[in-house]
C-alpha positions as CSV (number, residue, x, y, z in Angstrom):
1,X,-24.9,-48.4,85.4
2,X,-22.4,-48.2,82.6
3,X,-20.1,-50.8,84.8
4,X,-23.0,-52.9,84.4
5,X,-23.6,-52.4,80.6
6,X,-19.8,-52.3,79.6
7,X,-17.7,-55.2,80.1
8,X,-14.4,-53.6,79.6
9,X,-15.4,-51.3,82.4
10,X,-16.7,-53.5,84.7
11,X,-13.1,-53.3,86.9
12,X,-12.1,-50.1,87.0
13,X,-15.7,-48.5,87.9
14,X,-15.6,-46.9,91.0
15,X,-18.6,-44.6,92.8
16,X,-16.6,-41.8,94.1
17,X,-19.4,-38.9,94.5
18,X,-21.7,-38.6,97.2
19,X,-24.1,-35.4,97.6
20,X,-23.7,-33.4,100.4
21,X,-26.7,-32.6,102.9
22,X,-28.1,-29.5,101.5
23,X,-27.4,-30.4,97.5
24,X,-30.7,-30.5,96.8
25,X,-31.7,-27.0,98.2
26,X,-28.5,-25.8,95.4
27,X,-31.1,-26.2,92.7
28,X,-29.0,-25.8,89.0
29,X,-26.5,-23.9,89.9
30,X,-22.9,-25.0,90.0
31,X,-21.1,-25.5,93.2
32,X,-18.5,-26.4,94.7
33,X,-20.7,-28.1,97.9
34,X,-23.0,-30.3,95.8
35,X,-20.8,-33.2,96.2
36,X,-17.9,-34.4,98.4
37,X,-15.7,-37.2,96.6
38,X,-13.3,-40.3,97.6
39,X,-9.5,-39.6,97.8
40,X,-7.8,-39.6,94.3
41,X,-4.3,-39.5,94.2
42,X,-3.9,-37.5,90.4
43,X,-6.1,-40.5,89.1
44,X,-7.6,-39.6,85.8
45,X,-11.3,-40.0,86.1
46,X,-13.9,-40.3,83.3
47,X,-17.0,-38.8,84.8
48,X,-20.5,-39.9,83.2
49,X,-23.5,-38.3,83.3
50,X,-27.1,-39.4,83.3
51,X,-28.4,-36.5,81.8
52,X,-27.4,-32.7,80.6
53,X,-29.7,-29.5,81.1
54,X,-27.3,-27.1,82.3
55,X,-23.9,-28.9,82.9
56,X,-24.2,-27.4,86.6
57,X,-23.8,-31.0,87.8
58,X,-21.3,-32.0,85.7
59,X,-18.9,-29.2,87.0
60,X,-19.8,-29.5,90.3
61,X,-18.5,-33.3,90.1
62,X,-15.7,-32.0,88.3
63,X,-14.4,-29.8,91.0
64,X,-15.1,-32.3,93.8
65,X,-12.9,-34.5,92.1
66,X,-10.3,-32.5,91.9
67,X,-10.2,-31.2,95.0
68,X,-9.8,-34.8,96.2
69,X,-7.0,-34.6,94.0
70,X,-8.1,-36.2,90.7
71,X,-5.6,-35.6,88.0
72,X,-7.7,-34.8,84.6
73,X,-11.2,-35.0,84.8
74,X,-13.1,-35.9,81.6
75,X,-17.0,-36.0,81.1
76,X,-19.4,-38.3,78.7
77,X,-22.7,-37.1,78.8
78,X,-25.5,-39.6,77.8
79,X,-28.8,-38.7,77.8
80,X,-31.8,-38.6,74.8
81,X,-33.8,-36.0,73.1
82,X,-37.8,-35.9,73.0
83,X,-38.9,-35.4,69.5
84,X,-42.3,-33.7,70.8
85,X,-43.5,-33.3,67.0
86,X,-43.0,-37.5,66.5
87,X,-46.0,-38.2,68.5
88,X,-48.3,-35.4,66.7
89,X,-50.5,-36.3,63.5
């Protein structure tokens, strides 16, 4: 998504995550077999995510891209807050 947004991205955007079989059944909770990643040779990675609730996700991607060997891993969360009263009169 961003790759497609952000032209000075576009090249270097790479999809290295993939959810493992039984992520789903993980619910919220962080873990280190939500996702299994690409090989990284100490590539620093900027991780972006969709959307934040608990971060759960977020540090599960983290981990997986380290263990592939990722050197620094930084996360950009983007997402948008519901203004519930907006819509009220």
């Amino acid at each position: 998504m961003v790759a497609g947004v952000i032209g000075v991205t576009r090249d270097r955007y790479r999809d290295l995550l993939t959810p493992t079989p039984g992520a789903s059944a993980l619910g919220r909770s962080a873990s280190t077999e939500r996702y299994t990643s690409s090989a990284l040779w100490g590539e620093n990675v900027l991780l972006i995510d969709a959307t934040w609730t608990t971060g759960n996700h977020a540090q599960s991607a983290s981990t997986a891209l380290k263990v592939a060997g990722a050197g620094s891993v930084a996360v950009v969360v983007l997402g948008r807050h519901l203004n519930i009263a907006a819509g009220s009169s």
